[in-house]
C-alpha positions in Angstrom: 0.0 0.0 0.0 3.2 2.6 0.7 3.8 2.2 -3.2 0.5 3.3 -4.0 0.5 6.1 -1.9 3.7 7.6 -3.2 2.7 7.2 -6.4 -0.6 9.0 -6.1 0.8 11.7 -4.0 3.7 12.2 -6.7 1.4 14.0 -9.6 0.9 17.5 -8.7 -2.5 17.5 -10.2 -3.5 14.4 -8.0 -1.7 16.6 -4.8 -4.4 19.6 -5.9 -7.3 17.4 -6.0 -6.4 16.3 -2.1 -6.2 20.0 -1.2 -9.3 21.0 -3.0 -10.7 18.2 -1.2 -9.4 19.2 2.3 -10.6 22.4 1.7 -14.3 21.0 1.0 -15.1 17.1 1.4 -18.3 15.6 0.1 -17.3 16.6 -3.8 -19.1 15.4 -7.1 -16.7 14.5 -9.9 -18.3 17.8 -11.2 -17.5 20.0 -8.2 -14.4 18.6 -8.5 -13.5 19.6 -12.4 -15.2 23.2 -11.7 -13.0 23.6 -9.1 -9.6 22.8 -10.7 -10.8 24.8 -13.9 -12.2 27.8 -12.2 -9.2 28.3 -9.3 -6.7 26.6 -10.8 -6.8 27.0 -14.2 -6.1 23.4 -15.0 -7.9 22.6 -18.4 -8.2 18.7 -18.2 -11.2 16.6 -19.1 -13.4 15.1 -16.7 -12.2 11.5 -17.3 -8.7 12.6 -16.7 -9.8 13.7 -13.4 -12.0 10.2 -12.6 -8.5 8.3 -13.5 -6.6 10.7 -11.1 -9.2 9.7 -8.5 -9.2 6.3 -8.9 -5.5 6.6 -8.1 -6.1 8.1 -5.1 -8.6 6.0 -4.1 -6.6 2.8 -4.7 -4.3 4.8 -2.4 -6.6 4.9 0.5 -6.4 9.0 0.2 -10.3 9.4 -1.4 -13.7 7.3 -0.6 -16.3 7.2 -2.7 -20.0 7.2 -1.3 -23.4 7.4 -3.4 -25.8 9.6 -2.7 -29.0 9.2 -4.9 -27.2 9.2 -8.7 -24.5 10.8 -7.3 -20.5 9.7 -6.4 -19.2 11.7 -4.0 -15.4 11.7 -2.9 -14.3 12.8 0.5 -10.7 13.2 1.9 -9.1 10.1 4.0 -6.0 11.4 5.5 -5.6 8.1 7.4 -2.9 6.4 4.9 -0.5 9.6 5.6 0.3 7.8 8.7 2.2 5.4 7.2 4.6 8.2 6.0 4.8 9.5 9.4 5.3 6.3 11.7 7.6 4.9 9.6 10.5 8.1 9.9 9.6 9.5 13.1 10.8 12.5 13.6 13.1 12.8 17.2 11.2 15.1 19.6 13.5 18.5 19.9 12.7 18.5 23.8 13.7 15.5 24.9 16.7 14.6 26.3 20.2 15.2 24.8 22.6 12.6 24.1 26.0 13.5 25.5 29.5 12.9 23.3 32.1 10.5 24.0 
């Protein structure tokens, strides 16, 4: 699962989709192509954007939910765990090791 999450969080259009969708969770695959067109300028076609969100839901980053006809994706930051138990970063406040 590590592999798929490094490769869905390496494309930068894949990265803006996760902020769009921390921003506002609960998106339609149409809120979701308005919203990368209108703020971010990014001209690409709506299946372009369902193949990027497959990736990041085969990543564990996006779930999908129907409501009535419509597929709504919401955010899953859970996976971005993995990144940070596996290189913890030292606590600055603990205690010092001393030199030999």
């Amino acid at each position: 699962m590590a592999d798929d999450l490094f490769k869905a969080l390496a494309d930068p259009t894949r990265r803006t989709i996760l902020d769009e969708l921390a921003e506002k969770s609960g998106q339609t695959l149409f809120e979701i192509c308005s919203r990368l067109s209108m703020k971010h300028q990014l001209g690409i076609s709506r299946q372009a954007v369902s193949q990027h969100l497959a990736v990041l839901e085969a990543a564990g980053l996006v779930e999908t939910r129907r409501e009535g006809r419509y597929k709504v994706h919401d955010l899953n930051t859970a996976p971005l765990r993995q990144i940070a138990e596996r290189w913890p970063v030292p606590d600055p406040s603990g205690p010092e090791k001393s030199a030999p």
